[in-house]
C-alpha positions in Angstrom: 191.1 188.4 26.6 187.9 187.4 24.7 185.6 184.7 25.4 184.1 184.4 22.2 185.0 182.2 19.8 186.3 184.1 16.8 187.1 182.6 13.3 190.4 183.4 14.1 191.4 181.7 18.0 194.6 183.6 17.5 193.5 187.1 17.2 191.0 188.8 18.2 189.4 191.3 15.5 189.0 195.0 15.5 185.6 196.1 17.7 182.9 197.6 15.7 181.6 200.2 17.1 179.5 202.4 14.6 178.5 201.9 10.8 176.5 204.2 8.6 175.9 204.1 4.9 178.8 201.8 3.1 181.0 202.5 5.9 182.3 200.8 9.6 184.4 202.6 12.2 185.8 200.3 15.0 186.8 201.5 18.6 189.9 203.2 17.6 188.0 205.8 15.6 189.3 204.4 12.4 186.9 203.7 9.4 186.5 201.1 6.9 184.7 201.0 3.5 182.5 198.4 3.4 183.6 197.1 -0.6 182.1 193.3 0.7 178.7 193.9 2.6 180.4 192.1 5.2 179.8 188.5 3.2 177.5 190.3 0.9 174.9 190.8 3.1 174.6 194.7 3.7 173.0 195.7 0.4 171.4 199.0 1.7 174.4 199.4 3.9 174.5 200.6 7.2 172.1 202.4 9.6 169.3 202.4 6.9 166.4 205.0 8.6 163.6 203.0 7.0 164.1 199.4 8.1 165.3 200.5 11.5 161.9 202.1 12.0 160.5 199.3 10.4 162.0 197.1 13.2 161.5 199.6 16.0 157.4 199.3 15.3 157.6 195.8 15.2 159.5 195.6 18.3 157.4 197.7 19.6 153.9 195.7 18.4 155.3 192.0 18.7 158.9 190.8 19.0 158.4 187.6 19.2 155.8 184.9 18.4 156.4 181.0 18.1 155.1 179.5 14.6 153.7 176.6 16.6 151.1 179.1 18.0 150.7 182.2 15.5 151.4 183.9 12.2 152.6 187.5 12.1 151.9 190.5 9.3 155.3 191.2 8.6 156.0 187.5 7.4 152.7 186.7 5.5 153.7 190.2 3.6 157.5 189.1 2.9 155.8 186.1 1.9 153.4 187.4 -0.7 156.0 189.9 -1.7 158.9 187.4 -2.5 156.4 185.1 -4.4 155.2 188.5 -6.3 158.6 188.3 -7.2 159.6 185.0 -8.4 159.9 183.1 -10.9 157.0 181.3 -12.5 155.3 179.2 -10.6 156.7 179.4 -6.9 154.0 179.8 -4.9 155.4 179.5 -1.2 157.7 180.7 1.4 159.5 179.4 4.5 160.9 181.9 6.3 164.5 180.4 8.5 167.2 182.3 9.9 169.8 182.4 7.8 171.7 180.9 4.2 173.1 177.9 5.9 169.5 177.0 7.3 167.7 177.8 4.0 169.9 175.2 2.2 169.5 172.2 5.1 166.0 173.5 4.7 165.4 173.0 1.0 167.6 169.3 1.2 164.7 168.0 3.5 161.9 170.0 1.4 162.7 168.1 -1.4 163.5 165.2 -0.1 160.1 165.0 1.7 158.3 165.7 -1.2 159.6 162.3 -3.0 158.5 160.3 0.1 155.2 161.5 0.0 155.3 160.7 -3.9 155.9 157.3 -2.9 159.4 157.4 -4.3 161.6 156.9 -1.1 164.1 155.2 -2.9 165.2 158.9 -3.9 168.0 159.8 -1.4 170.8 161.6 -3.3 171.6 165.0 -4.8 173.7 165.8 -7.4 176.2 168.9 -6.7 179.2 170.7 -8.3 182.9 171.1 -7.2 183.8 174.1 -6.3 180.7 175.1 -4.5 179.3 176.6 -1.5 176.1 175.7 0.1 176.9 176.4 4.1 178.2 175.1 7.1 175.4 172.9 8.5 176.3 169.1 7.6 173.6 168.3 5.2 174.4 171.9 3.5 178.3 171.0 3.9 177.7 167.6 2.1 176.1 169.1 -1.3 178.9 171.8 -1.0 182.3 171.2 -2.8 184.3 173.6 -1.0 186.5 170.7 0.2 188.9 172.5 3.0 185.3 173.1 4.5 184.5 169.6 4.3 187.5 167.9 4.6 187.9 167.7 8.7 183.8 166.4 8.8 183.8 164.1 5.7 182.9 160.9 7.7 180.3 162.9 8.9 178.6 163.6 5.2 176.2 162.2 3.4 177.4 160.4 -0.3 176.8 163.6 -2.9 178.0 163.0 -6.5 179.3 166.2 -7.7 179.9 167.4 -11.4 182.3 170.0 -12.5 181.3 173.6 -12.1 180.7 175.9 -15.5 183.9 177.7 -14.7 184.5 178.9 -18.2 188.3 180.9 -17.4 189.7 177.6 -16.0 187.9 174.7 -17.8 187.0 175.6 -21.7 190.0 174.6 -23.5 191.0 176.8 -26.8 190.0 174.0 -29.0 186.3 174.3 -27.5 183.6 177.1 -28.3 181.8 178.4 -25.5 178.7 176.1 -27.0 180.9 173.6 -27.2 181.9 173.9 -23.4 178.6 174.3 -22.1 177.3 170.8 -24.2 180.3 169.0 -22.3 179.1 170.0 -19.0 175.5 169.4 -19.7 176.5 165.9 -20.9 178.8 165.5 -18.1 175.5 166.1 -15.3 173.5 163.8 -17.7 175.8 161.1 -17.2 176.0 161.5 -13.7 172.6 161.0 -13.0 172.3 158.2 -15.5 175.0 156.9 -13.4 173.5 157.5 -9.8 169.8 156.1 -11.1 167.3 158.5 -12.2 164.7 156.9 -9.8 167.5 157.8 -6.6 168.4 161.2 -7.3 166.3 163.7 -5.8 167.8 166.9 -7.1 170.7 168.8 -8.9 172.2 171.8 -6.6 173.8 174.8 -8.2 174.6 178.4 -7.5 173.2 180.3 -10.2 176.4 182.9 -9.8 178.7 181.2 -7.6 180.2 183.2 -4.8 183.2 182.9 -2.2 184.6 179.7 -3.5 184.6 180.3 -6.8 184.5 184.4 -6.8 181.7 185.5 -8.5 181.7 183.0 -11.5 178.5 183.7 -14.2 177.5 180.8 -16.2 177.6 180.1 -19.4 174.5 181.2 -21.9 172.5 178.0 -21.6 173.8 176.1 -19.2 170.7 177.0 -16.9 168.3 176.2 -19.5 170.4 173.1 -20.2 169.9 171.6 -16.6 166.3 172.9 -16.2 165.7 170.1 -19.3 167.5 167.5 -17.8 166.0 167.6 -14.3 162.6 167.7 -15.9 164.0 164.7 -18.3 164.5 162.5 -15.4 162.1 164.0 -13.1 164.4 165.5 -10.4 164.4 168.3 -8.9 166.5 171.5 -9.5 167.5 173.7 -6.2 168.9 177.1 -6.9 171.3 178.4 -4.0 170.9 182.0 -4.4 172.1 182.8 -0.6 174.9 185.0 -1.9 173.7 186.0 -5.1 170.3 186.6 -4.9 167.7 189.4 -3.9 168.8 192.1 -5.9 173.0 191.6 -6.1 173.1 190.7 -9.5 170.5 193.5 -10.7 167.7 191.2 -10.9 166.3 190.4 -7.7 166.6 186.4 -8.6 170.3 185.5 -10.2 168.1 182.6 -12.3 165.9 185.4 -13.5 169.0 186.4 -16.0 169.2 182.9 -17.0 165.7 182.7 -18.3 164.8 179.6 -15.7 162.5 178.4 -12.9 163.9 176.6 -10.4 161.6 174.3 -8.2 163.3 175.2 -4.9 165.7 178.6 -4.6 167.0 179.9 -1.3 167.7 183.4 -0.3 169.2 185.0 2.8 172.0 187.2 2.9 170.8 190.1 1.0 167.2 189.3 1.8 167.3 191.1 5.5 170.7 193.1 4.7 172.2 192.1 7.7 170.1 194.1 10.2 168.2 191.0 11.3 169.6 187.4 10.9 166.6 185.6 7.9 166.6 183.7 5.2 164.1 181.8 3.2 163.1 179.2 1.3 160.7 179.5 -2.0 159.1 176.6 -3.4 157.2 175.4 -7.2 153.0 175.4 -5.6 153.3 171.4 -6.7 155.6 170.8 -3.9 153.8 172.0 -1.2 150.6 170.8 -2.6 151.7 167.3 -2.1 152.8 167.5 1.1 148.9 169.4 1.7 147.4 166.8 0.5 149.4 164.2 1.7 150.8 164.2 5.7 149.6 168.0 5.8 152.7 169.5 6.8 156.3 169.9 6.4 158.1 167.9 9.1 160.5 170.6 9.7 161.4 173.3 11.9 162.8 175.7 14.4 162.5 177.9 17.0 162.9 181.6 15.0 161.8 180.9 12.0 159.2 183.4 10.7 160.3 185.8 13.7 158.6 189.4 13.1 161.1 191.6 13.9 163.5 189.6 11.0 160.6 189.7 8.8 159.8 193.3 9.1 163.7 194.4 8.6 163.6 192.6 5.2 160.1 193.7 4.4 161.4 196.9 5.0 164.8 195.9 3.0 162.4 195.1 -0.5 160.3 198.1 -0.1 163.5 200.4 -0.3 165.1 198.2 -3.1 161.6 198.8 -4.8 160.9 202.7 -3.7 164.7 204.0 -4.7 164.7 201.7 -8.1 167.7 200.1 -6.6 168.0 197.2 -8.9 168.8 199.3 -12.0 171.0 201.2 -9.3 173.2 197.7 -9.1 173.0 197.6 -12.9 174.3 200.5 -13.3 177.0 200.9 -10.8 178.0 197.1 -11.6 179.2 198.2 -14.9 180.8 201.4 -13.6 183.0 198.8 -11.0 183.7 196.6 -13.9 185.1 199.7 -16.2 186.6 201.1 -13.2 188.6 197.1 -12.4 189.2 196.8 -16.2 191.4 199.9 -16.0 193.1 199.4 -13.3 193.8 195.6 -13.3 193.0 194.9 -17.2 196.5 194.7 -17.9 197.8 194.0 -15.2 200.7 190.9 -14.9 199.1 189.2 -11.6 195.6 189.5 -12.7 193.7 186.6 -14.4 190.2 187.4 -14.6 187.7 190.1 -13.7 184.1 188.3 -13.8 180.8 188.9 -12.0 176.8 190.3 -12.7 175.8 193.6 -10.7 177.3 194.8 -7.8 178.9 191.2 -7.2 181.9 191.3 -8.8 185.4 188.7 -8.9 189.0 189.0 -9.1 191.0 186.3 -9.9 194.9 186.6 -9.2 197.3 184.8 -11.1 201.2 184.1 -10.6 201.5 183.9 -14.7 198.9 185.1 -16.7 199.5 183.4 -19.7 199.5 180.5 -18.7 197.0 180.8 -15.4 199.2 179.5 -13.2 198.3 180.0 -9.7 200.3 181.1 -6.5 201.6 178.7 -4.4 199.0 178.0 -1.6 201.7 178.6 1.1 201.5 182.2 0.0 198.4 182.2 1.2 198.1 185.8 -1.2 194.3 186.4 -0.2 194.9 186.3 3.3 197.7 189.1 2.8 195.4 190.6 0.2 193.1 191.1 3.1 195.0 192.6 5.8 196.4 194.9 3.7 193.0 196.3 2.4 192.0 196.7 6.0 195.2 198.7 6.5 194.0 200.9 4.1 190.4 200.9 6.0 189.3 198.7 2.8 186.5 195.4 3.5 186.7 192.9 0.8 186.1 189.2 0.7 189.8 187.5 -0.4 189.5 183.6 -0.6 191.5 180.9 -1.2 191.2 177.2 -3.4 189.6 178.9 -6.0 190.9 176.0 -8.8 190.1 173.1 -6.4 189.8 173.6 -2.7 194.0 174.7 -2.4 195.3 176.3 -5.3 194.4 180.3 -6.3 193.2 183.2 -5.0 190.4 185.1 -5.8 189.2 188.8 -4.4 185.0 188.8 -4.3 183.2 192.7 -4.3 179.8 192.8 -2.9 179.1 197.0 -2.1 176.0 198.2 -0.7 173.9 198.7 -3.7 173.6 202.6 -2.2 177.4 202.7 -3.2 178.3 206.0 -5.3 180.6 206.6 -8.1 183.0 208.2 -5.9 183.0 205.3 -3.6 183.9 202.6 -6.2 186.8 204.8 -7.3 187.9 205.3 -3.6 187.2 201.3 -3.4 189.2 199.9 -6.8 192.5 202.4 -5.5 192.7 201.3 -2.0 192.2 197.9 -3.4 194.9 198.0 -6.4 197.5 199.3 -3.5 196.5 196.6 -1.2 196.8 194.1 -4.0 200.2 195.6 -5.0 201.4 195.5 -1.1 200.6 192.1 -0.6 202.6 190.6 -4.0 205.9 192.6 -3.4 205.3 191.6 0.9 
């Protein structure tokens, strides 16, 4: 019997006992291809020689220093490296533990940065349904994944929340795509109109949303649509790139495809593959610089942010994204796994949508797909969807409540961006006969 405390308290989950490349073998000697990077996390995959020597010298040098006391080199060079990378005009970088953290981290960023403005009457964001922003209550309350939230709602703060640019579901026929994107633009508008400019601190929004939605791009404009209106009535606009960001998309930002700047974007997931729990948080220089000039520090913190040893795994993560040209790797293979889907599922009668940038990549499953009806939720279809993939020695990311928190099913791709040709036509056939299993089960 296990003593941990699994997502699941009535089964206990297969023991991992080895993982190289885009591949996991568990203590029955039976191997699984990673199609998910876990929660798209493992971009380089598994067992990657060049961060785990990274991590062995750091180990080796300094494992461990509190920020209270010192700075290491590993984080002042992830530091320089992310801003390098950025877009215009972020100029800093808090390094936290994880995607969950980043996002409770960027709420009190920004909400600091009013009250040293003077403006303390700012206290609200502004979020979307159907979103995801972690499991930490501040990062649950701006998230509008609602079977997350509903058991701790008392326990939330008030978030207005707009509806998400979810362009299969929402535009009607009678709309253009221009047309849609206008109604949701309006729609945020009117929210904050609503809320009070002068209360609203800032407008939350995955750039490419991920497991509640699965993998849903936005429209052209939208981005550069809400950019104008934050800077209209002088809030500020947070970019939750936890799942979609460094690199999954093909850019290492998600927003960079968007043509936008955000004030505040966090990162993890992707940012230390999954060989050291990190995340981070990357802020416009004007933010910061009030809080330098004003109280003279961020009244935040915790006990491993900045640790070396994370920092010199994802160090080590960017420089091999960088020295292998990974990015245009993603690109590439992103459109291979879209060609590859299209022919296997283009047609087919249960399958809605196939949606995604990169190597990040949705399926949405439908019980009539002309008219987009859903499965019923008792189905529970991703769930079986799952279990049969693993069957197969398949990892993907099935969720359900895609439409509002109980109805649909999605399936979300995330491969290692190392993933081959050959893989992602091993990964779409196991997946097609899991699918297939699971509607006739």
């Amino acid at each position: 019997m296990s003593h941990i405390i699994h997502r699941s308290l009535r089964q206990t989950p297969p023991v991992a006992v080895a993982a190289s490349g885009v591949t996991i073998r568990d203590s029955s000697g039976k191997t699984y291809i990673d199609a998910s990077g876990g929660a798209a996390v493992s971009s380089l995959g598994h067992g990657h020689p060049h961060v785990i020597a990274a991590m062995h010298r750091q180990i080796d040098q300094c494992a461990y220093a509190h920020t209270a006391f010192f700075t290491t080199e590993p984080a002042e060079e992830l530091a320089a490296r992310l801003v390098a990378q950025a877009p215009a005009g972020i100029k800093s970088v808090y390094l936290v533990s994880g995607g969950s953290e980043a996002m409770e981290t960027a709420l009190k960023l920004a909400r600091q940065y009013f009250v040293e403005g003077g403006e303390e009457r700012r206290s609200l964001f502004i979020a979307r349904r159907q979103s995801y922003h972690g499991n930490t209550l501040g990062a649950l309350a701006v998230g509008g994944n609602e079977w997350r939230r509903k058991p701790f709602a008392p326990l939330l703060m008030e978030v207005p929340r707009v509806a998400p640019c979810y362009e299969y579901r929402d535009r009607s026929e009678r709309q253009t795509q221009a047309e849609y994107t206008a109604s949701l633009l309006d729609e945020l508008e009117t929210a904050i109109i609503k809320a009070g400019p002068d209360r609203v601190i800032g407008f939350v929004a995955e750039p490419v949303v991920g497991a509640t939605g699965g993998a849903i791009p936005p429209t052209p404009g939208y981005f550069k649509g809400v950019r104008e209106i934050c800077d209209r009535h002088g809030i500020l606009f947070i970019a939750d790139e936890v799942m979609c960001g460094m690199g999954r998309t093909g850019t290492m930002f998600a927003i960079e495809q968007d043509g936008v700047a955000p004030d505040i974007i966090a990162v993890a997931k992707g940012l230390g593959a999954g060989y050291q729990p990190i995340g981070a948080v990357l802020a416009q220089g004007a933010i910061v610089e009030r809080l330098r000039h004003g109280s003279g520090s961020f009244l935040h913190g915790h006990t491993y942010i900045g640790h070396p040893v994370a920092a010199a795994a994802a160090l080590a993560v960017q420089e091999v994204i960088e020295r292998d040209g990974l990015l245009q790797q993603v690109q590439r293979r992103g459109a291979t796994l879209k060609r590859m889907l299209g022919d296997v599922f283009g047609q087919h009668e249960h399958v809605g949508d196939i949606r995604g940038r990169g190597l990040f990549v949705g399926i949405e499953l439908v019980r009539d797909r002309a008219t987009k009806e859903a499965f019923a939720p008792q189905r529970r279809l991703h769930a079986a969807i799952k279990n049969e993939a693993m069957a197969r020695g398949l990892m993907v990311y099935p969720m359900g409540g895609t439409i509002d928190g109980q109805r649909g099913d999605h399936i979300l791709l995330a491969p290692p961006f190392i993933v081959s040709a050959s893989d992602l036509s091993e990964i779409v056939a196991r997946l097609a006969e899991a699918v297939d299993a699971a509607l006739v089960a």
